[in-house]
N, C-alpha and C positions, 0 to 999 in steps of 0.2 A: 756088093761087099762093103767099100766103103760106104753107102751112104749107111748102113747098119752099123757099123763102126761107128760113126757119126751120131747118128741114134743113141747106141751106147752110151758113149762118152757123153751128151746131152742126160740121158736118164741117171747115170750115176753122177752129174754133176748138183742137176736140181737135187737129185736123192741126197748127196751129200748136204747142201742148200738146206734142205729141207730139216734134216736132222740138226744141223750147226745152228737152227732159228729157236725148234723144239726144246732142245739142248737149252738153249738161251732164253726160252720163255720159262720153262721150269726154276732156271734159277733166277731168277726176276720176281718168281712169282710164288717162291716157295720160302717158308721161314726154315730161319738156321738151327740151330744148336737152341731146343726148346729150355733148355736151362741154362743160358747163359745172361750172366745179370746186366742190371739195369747201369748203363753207364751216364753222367754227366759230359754231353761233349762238345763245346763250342765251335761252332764257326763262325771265323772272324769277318769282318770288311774287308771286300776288296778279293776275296778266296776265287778263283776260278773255279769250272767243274772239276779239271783235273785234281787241281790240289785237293778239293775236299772227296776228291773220288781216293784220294792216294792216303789222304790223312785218314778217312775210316777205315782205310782197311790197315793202316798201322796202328788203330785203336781197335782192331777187330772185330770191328761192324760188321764189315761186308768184306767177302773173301775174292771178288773178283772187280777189281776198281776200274779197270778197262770196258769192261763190258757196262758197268754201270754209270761209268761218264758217257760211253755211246747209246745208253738207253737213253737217259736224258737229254741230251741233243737230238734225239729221235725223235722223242715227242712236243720240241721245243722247249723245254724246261728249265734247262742247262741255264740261265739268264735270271729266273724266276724263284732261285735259292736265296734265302733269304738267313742274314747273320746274326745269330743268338745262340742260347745257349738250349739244351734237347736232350730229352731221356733216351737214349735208345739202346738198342740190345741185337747182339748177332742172331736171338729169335727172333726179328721182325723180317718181313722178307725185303729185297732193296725194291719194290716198288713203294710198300709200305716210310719205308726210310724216307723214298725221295717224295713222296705223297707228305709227308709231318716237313719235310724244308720248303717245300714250296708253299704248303700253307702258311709256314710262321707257327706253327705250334712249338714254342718254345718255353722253357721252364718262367715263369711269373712269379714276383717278388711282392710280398703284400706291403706296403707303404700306406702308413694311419697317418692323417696329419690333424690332430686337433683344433678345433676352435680357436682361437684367439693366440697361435703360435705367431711370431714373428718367422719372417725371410731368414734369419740366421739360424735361428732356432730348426725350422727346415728342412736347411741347406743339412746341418746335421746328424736329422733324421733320413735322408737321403743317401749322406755317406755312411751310417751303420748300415743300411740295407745292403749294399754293397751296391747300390746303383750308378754311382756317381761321386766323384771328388767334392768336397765341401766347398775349397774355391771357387771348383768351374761351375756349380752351383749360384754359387753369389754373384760371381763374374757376368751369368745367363740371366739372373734376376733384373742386372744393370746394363743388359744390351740393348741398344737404343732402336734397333731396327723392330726387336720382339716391340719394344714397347709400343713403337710408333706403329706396327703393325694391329696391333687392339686400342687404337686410338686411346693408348692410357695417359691421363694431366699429371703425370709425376717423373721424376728418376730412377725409378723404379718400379718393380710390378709385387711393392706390399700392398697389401690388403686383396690382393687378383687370385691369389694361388688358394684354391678352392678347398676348403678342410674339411677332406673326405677318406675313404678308404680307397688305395688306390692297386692295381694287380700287374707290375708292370715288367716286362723280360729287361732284362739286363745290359742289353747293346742298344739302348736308347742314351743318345747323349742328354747333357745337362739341361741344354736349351731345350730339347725335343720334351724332356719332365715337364719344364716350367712351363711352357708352350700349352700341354697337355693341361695343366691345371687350371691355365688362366681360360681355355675353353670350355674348361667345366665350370667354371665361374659363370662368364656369359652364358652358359647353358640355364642356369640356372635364376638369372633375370628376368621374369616376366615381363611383358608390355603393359600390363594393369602397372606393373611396378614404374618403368620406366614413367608413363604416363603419371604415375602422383608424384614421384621425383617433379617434374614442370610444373606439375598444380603445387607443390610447395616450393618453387621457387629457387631448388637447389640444383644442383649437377648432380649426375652420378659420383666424380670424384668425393664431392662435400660428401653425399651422402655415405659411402664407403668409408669416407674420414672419420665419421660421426660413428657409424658402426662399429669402428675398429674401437675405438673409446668406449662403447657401451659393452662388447665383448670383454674389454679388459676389468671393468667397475662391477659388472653384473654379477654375483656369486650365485645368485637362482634366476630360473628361468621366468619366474613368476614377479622379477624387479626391474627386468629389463625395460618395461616401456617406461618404467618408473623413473629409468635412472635416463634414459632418451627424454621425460617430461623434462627433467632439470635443467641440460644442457640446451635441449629446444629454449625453453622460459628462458634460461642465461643469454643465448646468442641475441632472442627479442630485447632483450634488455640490454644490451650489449655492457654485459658485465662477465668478468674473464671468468673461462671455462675452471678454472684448477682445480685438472684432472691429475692427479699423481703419476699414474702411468706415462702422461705424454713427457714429465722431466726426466722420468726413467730412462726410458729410451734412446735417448740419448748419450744420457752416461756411461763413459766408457766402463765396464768392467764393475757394476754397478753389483755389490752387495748384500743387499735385500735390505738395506735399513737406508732409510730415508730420511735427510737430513735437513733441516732449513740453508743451510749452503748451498744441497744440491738443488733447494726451490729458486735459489737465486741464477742459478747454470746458464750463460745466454746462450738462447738456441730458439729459433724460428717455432720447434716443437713443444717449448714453455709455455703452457698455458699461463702457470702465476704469470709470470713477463708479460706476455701478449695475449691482446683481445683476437676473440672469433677461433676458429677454428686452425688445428695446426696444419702446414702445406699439403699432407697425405695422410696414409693412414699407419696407425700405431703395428697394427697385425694384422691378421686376416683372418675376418670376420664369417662367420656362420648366419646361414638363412634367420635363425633366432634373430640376431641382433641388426642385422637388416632390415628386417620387417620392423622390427620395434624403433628403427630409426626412422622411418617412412610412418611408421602409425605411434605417435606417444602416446601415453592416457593424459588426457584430458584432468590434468592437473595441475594447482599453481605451486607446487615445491621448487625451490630453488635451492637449498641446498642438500645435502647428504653424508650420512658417517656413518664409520663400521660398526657394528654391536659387537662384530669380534667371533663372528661366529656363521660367515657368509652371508650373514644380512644386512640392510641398513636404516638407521633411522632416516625417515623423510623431512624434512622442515620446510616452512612459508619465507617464516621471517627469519632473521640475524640472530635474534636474542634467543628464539625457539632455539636453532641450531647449535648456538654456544651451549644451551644448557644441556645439550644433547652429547656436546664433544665433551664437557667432563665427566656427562654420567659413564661414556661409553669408552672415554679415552683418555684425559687427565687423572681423573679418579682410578684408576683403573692401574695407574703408571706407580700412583702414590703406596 
């Protein structure tokens, strides 16, 4: 008699067992409410399972937050949630849910950063995306550990931050952007490259420097090595670069009109003032003008001016060039 009793109570306990698992895979496994929309829902740093078991279901994710933080400890999970921000919906089922957090499938922000943008410039376009504070931006630009980390020759990481289109979730901090950028940078230097950098005698920083300058002069694609022959020819000659942009850049709070004062401006980055190249670079440069800094054509122009219409007159000589600046710029004024 007892050991039937025993039996029993054994069968109706698995049996219960049994069902309480069933029960519990069904709803693990089964989507909610097939018309309930699509919500925006962050989890933060730092979130435990519990809490973010407890926060969806006060965002009405998931309708049993108990069972769903003991699923994900179940299958080791619980550690493997990852903080961003995520589409999700009371019709998905909570494997599904916890399947998108551990992956990191989180909502992705598009971030364009054009050619020849400056670090400030940037910084932002960074904080309109909503990615990041403009300060902590510029603040991560000038961290010395990133820098020293990409063995970069400057105060900064201008000219590194790679101008491309970028897709990036939202709980990335500042530094983690910049970080990011300046890898796709290096990604993007070949060894063919790096090798004609030493056969001409430069560093990568010179060369990046030179780039940034040609980025900024170049209005077509088709002038670039043109306006790289000038500044090549100039450095050989070691006659000053004056580049208008590099006075720019410096200037606080700068205008858009450009003034013989501000050619006077002292600053390391004054070409009028100073021969060779200025310490770093102006912005950050696109493969175009890269390459056109490592390959010029094969030209003797030394100087250059605007026609005013994104192109430029080329010139040899001095006197060429003057008569080129009234036709295209004195004249023009008058």
């Amino acid at each position: 008699m007892k050991k039937t009793l025993c039996e029993l109570i054994i069968f109706l306990s698995l049996y219960g067992l049994i069902a309480v698992l069933s029960h519990s895979y069904v709803l693990l496994h089964t989507s909610g409410n097939n018309n309930a929309p699509i919500k925006l829902i962050q989890i933060e740093r730092g979130m435990n399972i519990g809490e973010i078991s407890q926060f969806l279901a006060e965002q009405k994710i998931i309708t049993q937050p108990l069972l769903f933080t003991d699923f994900a400890r179940l299958l080791g999970k619980d550690q493997q949630i990852k903080a961003g921000e995520y589409n999700l919906s009371a019709s998905f089922s909570p494997e599904e849910i916890l399947g998108l957090l551990v992956e990191g499938k989180s909502v992705l922000y598009k971030l364009t950063i054009p050619e020849g943008y400056t670090t400030k410039q940037i910084a932002q376009l960074v904080e309109k995306a909503g990615l990041a504070e403009k300060d902590e931006f510029i603040k991560a630009i000038h961290d010395r550990q990133l820098i020293d980390k990409w063995n970069i020759q400057g105060d900064s990481l201008e000219g590194y931050l790679f101008p491309d289109t970028y897709n990036l979730p939202k709980m990335l901090q500042a530094k983690d952007i910049a970080n990011l950028m300046v890898r796709h940078f290096f990604a993007h230097i070949s060894r063919a490259w790096y090798k004609r950098i030493d056969e001409m005698g430069f560093g990568l920083h010179e060369i990046i420097t030179l780039a940034s300058l040609i980025e900024k002069e170049a209005g077509v694609d088709s002038e670039r090595a043109l306006v790289s022959a000038v500044y090549h020819n100039r450095l050989k000659k070691n006659i000053r670069l004056q580049c208008d942009p590099t006075v720019i850049y410096t200037i606080p709070d700068f205008d858009g009109n450009l003034t013989r004062e501000h050619l006077k401006y002292d600053s390391p980055y004054n070409t009028y003032r100073y021969k060779g190249l200025p310490p770093g670079p102006i912005a950050n440069p696109g493969q175009a003008s890269i390459y056109a800094a490592l390959y010029p054509e094969k030209v003797d122009y030394q100087y250059f001016v605007s026609r005013n219409d994104g192109t430029h007159k080329f010139s040899v000589t001095l006197k060429e060039h003057n008569r080129a600046v009234y036709k295209y710029q004195k004249r023009r004024k008058k």
